[in-house]
C-alpha angles and dihedrals in degrees: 000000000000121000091215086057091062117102093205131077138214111246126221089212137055110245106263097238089048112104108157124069095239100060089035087065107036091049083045102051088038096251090117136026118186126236101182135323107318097009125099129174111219107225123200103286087045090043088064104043093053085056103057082047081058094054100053093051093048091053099054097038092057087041077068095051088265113161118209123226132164106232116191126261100218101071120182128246098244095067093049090047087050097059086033096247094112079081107009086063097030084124095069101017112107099218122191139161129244133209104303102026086281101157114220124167127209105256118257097179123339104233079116083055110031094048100066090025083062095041089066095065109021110055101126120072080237088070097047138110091059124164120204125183132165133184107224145122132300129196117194118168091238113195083198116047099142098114109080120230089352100067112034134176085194114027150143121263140176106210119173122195116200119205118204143176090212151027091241096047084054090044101059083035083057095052090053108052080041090067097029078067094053085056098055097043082053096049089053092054097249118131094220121188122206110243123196105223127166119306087213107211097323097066147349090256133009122184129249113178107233127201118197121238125145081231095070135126101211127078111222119197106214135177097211084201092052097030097219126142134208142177118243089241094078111009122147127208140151116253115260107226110235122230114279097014108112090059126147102303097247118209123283115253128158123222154154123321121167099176145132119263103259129079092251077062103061099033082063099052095038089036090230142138124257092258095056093065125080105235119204143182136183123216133198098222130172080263093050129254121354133178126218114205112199124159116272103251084052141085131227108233112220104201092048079051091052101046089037089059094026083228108127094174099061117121139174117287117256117242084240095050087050098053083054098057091053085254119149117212123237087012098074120136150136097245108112087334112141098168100082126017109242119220112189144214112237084245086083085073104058099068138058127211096017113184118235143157122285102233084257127078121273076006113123138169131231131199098020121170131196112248087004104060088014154008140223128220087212141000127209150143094281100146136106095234122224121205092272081081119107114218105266093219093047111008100232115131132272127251124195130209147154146268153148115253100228094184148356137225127192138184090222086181105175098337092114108011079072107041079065103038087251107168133141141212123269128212084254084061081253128146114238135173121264113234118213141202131190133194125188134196126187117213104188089049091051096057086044094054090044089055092047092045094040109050146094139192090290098048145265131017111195122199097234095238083065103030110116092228126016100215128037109211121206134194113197111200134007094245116120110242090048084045093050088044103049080046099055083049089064101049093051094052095050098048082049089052097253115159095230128179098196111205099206099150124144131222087024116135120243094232089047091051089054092044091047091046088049100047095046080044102204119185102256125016111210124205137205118165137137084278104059096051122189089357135069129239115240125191130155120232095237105056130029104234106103123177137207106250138162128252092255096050097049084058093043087049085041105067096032 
């Protein structure tokens, strides 16, 4: 392609509104052009390089038996209402009206499409199992869409539903597109980990691949001795035990505290750490109240709540519901309170002489100990960790780092084969339920990570299976022997195949040809100019020795 043919052009500033790397780059070098937060056009070199993204997840998804289909965006409101998403997503769905009242919604993912679409076709144990996938728009309301690529209110996404007779069937199917994953993260040059994150209500865990970057937006949880990795959503660990907790248990006593309602509050007053304090929350959960202890320099973490109770529709107490219930707040505590039952975090355990409420307001207690001064219905692991927690399988410490989740993958089990009825035959002639899967890939999120992952201070580094063009020709100088040569160089690499963007553009500036080729960034940046005679100069993008070569050996060197 020639460089003068493009209608877009490079940019010497980042846009204004722009603040992540990825989007920086990609505005700069003229891949992506915003329309508003969260809405990018692709233009012609982004374009290209979406597309061999593309490619490379076609081909390993249908490398798993995937089929490919084309499911519309606009989805009714009957078949949200039927899984309870109409309501349970109403934060990120974009809902409308059509001619006659008629209610659709944007689609943020099709579970509410491909279910019953399957269940037309696939009703006999013979026609199962059966893999559909399609490549197509998503639109999600997104309060947050500041990150580029990485974060989108409109954007492309792979997503795959399996469709099995049985848990072990969707188990081996899992583990291959598991490691069908693996293959196109590799293939686009990303190191991706496999994270365990929540399996919301479908399972215990699900999977996000996860690559590392000290620009990411996601907190992972890893054991550098285990080698396991987990979001923060659902990691486990066992509380560290601070310095000076586990002193001589003091006698119980019961005294002033005018105070506000919060935990700074009361390390003020009582001139304590964070950890000295007994921190707890009442829920409204399907069984009633319920209060959650947890030391004071800790967090309750609600989906481990949730999963841990199997409630998924629990949900901190009002300040109304828990005057109601004779509660105080800010003086809540289990100590002689029979008004809620009280579950913990393990983190109770690791101090002696915590300071709570009383129960009363601008009442506290001093000197409370867990099984001597209260009980617990219950104790388990209900925190967000830190990195002061030690692995539970090993003991090592936890470290804690960043990354960009490129892709999902669920064990959606029953959760929509029954909101429609969907069931098959077995070989008995008996009805059973049909179990699901889904895995789910963001492009444009992809091109954005690799951005992020692939750069330096000059721009863009492509990985040459995604590049938009493998081979960056440059003509140095408008005089026509330099012109006829660089020319002639064309023409041979692309008889030979060669993906080629030709800068042959006149009155531009030297300088400006090698900025421009270091901020699109393509793989190889070829050279002709007065000063390379009858060879060309070849230098990759990603280091600065460049060498004199002839046409027959950069091909050669090309398609190596």
């Amino acid at each position: 392609m020639l460089q003068s043919k493009l209608f877009t052009k490079t940019l010497k500033e980042a846009p204004k509104d722009e603040v992540s790397l990825n989007a920086i780059l990609l505005a700069r070098a003229g891949f992506i052009d915003k329309v508003t937060a969260g809405v990018y056009t692709y233009l012609p070199l982004g374009l290209r390089v979406l597309n061999k993204i593309a490619d490379i997840i076609r081909e390993e998804i249908n490398a798993v038996d995937g089929q490919e289909v084309l499911m519309p965006a606009i989805n009714p409101k009957e078949a949200w209402v039927q899984t309870g998403r109409w309501d349970g997503m109403a934060e990120v769905l974009f809902k409308f009206k059509a001619v006659g009242d008629k209610e659709f919604t944007l689609g943020p993912s099709h579970e509410e499409i491909v279910t019953p679409l399957v269940k037309k076709y696939a009703s006999s144990y013979k026609d199962l199992p059966a893999y559909v996938y399609q490549i197509q728009d998503k639109f999600r309301n997104e309060p947050r869409a500041k990150s580029g690529l990485l974060r989108g209110r409109e954007f492309l996404m792979k997503d795959l539903y399996s469709f099995h007779t049985d848990e072990n069937d969707l188990a081996k199917y899992y583990d291959r597109v598991n490691a069908a994953y693996l293959k196109i993260f590799s293939r686009c040059s990303l190191d991706a980990l496999v994270v365990e994150a929540s399996g919301g209500f479908f399972s215990k865990y699900s999977h996000e691949y996860q690559v590392l970057t000290p620009f990411g937006e996601d907190k992972i949880f890893s054991c550098p001795k285990c080698r396991s990795f987990q979001n923060k959503e659902i990691a486990e660990g066992r509380p560290n035990i601070p310095d000076g907790a586990k002193g001589k248990e003091e006698k119980l006593e019961k005294v002033e505290a005018v105070r506000e309602a919060s935990i700074d509050a009361s390390m003020k007053l009582m001139k304590i750490p964070a950890w000295k304090v007994l921190k707890n929350i009442i829920y409204v959960t399907k069984a009633g109240l319920l209060g959650v202890t947890v030391r004071g320099d800790l967090s309750v973490n609600e989906v481990k709540l949730k999963a841990y109770l199997e409630d998924y529709t629990l949900r901190a107490a009002t300040d109304e519901e828990l005057a109601k219930a004779g509660l105080i707040v800010g003086f809540i505590s289990p100590v002689k309170n029979d008004k809620v039952k009280f579950i913990g975090d393990l983190s109770v355990e690791t101090v002696n002489n915590y300071v709570t409420g009383a129960n009363e307001k601008y009442q506290d207690y001093v000197n409370v100990n867990f099984n001597r001064d209260f009980k617990l219905d219950a104790i388990a692991d209900l925190a967000e960790i830190t990195e002061q927690y030690l692995c539970p399988k090993c003991g090592e410490k936890i470290e804690v780092v960043k990354g960009i989740e490129v892709g999902n993958i669920f064990k959606l089990k029953t959760k929509f084969s029954e909101a429609f009825n969907y069931k098959f035959t077995d070989s008995q002639g008996k009805l059973q339920p049909v179990l699901m899967g889904c895995y789910g890939i963001g492009l444009g999120r992809l091109m954005g990570t690799i951005v992020e992952i692939h750069h330096d201070s000059k721009g863009i580094i492509w990985p040459k299976n995604v590049a938009p063009f493998v081979a960056h020709l440059l003509q140095i100088g408008d005089d026509n022997e330099v012109a006829k040569r660089a020319k002639e160089v064309y023409s041979k690499l692309l008889a030979a195949g060669i993906e080629v963007l030709f800068d042959e553009r006149s009155g531009v500036t030297a300088g400006q040809k090698f900025a421009d080729a270091d901020l699109l960034g393509l793989p190889y940046r070829l050279v002709v100019s007065g000063k390379t005679g009858t060879k060309i100069e070849f230098k990759a993008r990603a280091n600065d020795k460049s060498e004199l070569v002839d046409v027959k050996k950069v091909i050669k060197l090309l398609e190596s």
